[in-house]
C-alpha positions in Angstrom: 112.1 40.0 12.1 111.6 36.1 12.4 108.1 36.5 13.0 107.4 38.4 9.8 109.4 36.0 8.0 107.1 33.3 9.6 104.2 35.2 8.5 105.2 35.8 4.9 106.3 32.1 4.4 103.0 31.2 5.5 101.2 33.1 2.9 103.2 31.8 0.4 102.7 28.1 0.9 99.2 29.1 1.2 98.9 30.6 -2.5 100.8 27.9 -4.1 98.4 25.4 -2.5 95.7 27.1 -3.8 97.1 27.5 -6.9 98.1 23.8 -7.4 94.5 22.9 -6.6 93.2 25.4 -9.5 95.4 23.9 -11.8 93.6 20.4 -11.0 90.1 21.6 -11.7 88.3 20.8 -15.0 88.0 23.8 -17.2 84.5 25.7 -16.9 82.8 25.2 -20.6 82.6 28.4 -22.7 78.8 29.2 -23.1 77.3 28.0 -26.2 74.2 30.1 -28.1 71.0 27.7 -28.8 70.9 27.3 -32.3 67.5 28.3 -33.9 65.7 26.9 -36.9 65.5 30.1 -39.5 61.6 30.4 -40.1 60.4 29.4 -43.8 57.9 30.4 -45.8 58.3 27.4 -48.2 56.1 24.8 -47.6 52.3 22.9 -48.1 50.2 24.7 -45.6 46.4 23.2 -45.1 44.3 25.4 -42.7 40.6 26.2 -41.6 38.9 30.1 -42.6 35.8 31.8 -41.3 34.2 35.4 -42.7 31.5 37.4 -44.1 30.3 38.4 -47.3 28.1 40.3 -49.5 27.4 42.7 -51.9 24.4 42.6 -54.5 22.2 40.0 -56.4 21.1 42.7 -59.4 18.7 41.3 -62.0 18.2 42.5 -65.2 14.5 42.2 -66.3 12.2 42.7 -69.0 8.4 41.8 -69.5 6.3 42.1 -72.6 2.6 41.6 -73.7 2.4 39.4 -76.5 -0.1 41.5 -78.4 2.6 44.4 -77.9 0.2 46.6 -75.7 2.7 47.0 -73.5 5.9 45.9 -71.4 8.2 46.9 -68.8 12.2 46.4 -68.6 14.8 47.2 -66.3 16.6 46.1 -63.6 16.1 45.6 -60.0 19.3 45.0 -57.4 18.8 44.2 -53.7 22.1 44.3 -51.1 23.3 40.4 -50.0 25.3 39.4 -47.1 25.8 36.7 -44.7 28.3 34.3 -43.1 31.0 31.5 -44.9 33.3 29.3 -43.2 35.0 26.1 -44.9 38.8 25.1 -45.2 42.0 25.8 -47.9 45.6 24.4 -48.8 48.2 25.3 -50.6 51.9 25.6 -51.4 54.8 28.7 -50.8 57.8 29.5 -52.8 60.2 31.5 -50.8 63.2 33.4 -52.6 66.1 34.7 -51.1 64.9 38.0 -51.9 62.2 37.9 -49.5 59.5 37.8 -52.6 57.2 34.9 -52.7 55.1 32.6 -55.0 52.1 30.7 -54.0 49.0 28.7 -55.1 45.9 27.9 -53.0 42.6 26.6 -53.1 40.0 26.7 -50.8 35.9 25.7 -50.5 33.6 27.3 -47.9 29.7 26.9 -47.4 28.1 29.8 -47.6 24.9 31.5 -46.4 24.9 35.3 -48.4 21.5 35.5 -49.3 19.1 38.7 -50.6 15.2 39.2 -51.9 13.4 42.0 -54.2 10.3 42.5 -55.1 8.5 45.3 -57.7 4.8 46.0 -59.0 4.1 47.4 -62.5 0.6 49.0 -62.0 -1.9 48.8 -65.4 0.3 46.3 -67.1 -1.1 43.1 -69.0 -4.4 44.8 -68.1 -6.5 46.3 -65.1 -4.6 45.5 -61.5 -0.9 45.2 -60.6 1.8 42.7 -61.5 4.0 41.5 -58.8 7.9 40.2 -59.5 9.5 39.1 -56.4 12.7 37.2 -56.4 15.5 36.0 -54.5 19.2 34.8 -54.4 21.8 32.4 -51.9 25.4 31.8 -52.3 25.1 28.4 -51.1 28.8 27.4 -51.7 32.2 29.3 -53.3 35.2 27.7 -53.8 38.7 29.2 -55.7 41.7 28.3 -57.3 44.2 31.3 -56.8 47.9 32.0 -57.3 49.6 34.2 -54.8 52.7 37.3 -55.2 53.7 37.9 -51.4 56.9 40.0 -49.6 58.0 38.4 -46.8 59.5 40.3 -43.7 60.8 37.5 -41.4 57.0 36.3 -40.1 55.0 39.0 -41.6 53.9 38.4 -45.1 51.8 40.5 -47.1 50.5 39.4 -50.6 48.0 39.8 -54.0 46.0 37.0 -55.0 44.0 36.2 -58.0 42.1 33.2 -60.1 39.7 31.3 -60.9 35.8 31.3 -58.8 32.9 29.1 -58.8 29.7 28.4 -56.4 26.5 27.5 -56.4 23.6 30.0 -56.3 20.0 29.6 -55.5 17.6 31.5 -57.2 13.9 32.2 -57.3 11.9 34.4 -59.0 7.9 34.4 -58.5 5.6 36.2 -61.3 2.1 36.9 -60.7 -0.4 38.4 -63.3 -3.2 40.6 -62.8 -5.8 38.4 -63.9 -4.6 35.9 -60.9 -2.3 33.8 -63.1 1.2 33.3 -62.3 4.6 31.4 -62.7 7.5 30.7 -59.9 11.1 28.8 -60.8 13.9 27.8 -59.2 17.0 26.7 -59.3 20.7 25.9 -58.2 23.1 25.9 -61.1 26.7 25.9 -61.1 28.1 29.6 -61.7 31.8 30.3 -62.6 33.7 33.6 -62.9 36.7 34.7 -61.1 37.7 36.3 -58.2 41.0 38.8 -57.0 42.1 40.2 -53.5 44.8 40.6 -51.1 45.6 39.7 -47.5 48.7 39.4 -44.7 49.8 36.6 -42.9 51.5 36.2 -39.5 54.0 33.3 -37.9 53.1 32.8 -34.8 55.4 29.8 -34.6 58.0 27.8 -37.6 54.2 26.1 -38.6 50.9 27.8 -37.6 50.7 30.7 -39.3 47.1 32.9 -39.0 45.7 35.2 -41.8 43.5 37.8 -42.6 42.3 38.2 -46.6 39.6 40.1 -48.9 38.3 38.8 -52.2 36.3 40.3 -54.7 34.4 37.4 -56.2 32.3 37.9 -59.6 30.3 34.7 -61.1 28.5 36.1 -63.9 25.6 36.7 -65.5 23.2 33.7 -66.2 19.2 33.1 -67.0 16.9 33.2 -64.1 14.3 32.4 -66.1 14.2 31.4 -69.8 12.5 33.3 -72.2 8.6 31.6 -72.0 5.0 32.6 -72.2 3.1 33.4 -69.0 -0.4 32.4 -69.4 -0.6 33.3 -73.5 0.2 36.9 -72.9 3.2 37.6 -71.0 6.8 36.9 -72.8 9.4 37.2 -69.4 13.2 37.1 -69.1 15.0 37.8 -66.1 18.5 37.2 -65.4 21.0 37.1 -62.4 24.2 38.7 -61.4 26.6 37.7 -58.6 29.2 39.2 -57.1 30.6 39.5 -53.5 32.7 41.3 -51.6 34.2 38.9 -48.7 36.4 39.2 -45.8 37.5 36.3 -43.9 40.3 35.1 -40.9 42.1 31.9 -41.3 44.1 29.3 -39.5 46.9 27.5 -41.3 49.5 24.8 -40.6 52.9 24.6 -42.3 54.2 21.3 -43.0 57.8 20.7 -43.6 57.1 18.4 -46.8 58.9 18.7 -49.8 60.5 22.5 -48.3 64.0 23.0 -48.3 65.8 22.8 -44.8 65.9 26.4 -43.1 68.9 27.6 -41.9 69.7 27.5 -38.3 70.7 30.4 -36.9 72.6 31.0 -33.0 70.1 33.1 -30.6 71.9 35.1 -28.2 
């Protein structure tokens, strides 16, 4: 009996030691969530884009005799396409209601070219006439607003404005009788220009995109109304549009955005 009594005092002193020694230690911290920046649409964004377009350089045409023996009209078309690349910026409005308002502009150099040639047989005379002609986009740049809806990173959105670009044109004109006439030129076109694309954040700045445009810049002379040799009146004109797809690279900066919200991740 004075043994267990030993034993039990034993384990007593023992759990109040241990207990008095708990009571000394520092308290173990609770554990704290890392708090999160909320990702933003709102911002100036500047970014890189690369893509391919085409569609068709159609030209309306019509040639006459001067003596009014004869003349042929029409209009020829020939399928463009090729390769642009060149760089945009712009500015997001986020709303709390995920909906979102944007204006970008952007300039690429551009290689979506096309030719097209025809042959009027007995016209002007004995032997054939030969049009040939030919088209570039050399450059296209826009100034578009942008309606978007957000879900957290992914953003899809309509876009619309204002296009312009140089195009290179020549057209090449030879008479039976061995005469001829070739122009060329590079005017500034202007038209407009309406699409849609989707966007991704990869992180709270780089964002990448993927967008179509429909771009249309008009009708405008070829060649002037003139006199080929004292029997030929010409007039050929130029239509340009383009159907473009393109990828793009952008970077968010946090100027002039309001602060996200920072959010805890669990």
């Amino acid at each position: 009996m004075v043994r267990k009594r030993c034993i039990f005092g034993v384990l007593a002193a023992t759990l109040c030691s241990t207990a008095a020694v708990a009571a000394d230690l520092p308290p173990v911290p609770a554990t704290v969530a890392p708090l999160v920046p909320a990702f933003s649409w709102t911002g100036i964004y500047l970014g890189v884009n690369i893509g391919y377009g085409g569609d068709h350089f159609v030209y309306p045409f019509a040639l006459n005799a001067t003596d009014g023996s004869g003349g042929i009209g029409g209009t020829a078309s020939v399928t463009s396409g090729g390769v642009l690349g060149g760089g945009q910026v712009g500015y997001n409005w986020a709303f709390a209601n995920n909906f979102l308002l944007g204006f970008e502009t952007d300039f690429d150099a551009a290689a979506i070219s096309g030719k097209v040639g025809l042959t009027a047989q007995g016209f002007s005379g004995p032997g054939v006439l030969t049009v040939s002609g030919g088209s570039k986009i050399v450059n296209l740049g826009t100034a578009r607003g942008r309606v978007g809806y957000a879900w957290d990173r992914f953003l899809v959105y309509a876009t619309g404005g204002f296009a312009y670009g140089e195009v290179s044109s020549e057209v090449n004109i030879a008479v039976p009788n061995g005469g001829g006439l070739a122009v060329s030129g590079t005017p500034l076109r202007t038209g407009w220009t309406v699409g849609a694309g989707f966007e991704y954040a990869i992180t709270n700045n780089l964002t990448i995109k993927t967008e179509y445009l429909y771009v249309n810049l008009g009708t405008n002379s070829a060649l002037y109304n003139g006199v080929i040799l004292g029997d030929i009146n010409a007039n050929v004109n130029q239509k340009t549009t383009a159907n473009i797809v393109r990828a793009g690279l952008n970077y968010k900066f946090d100027w002039l955005s309001t602060p996200a919200a920072v959010v805890a991740k669990y």
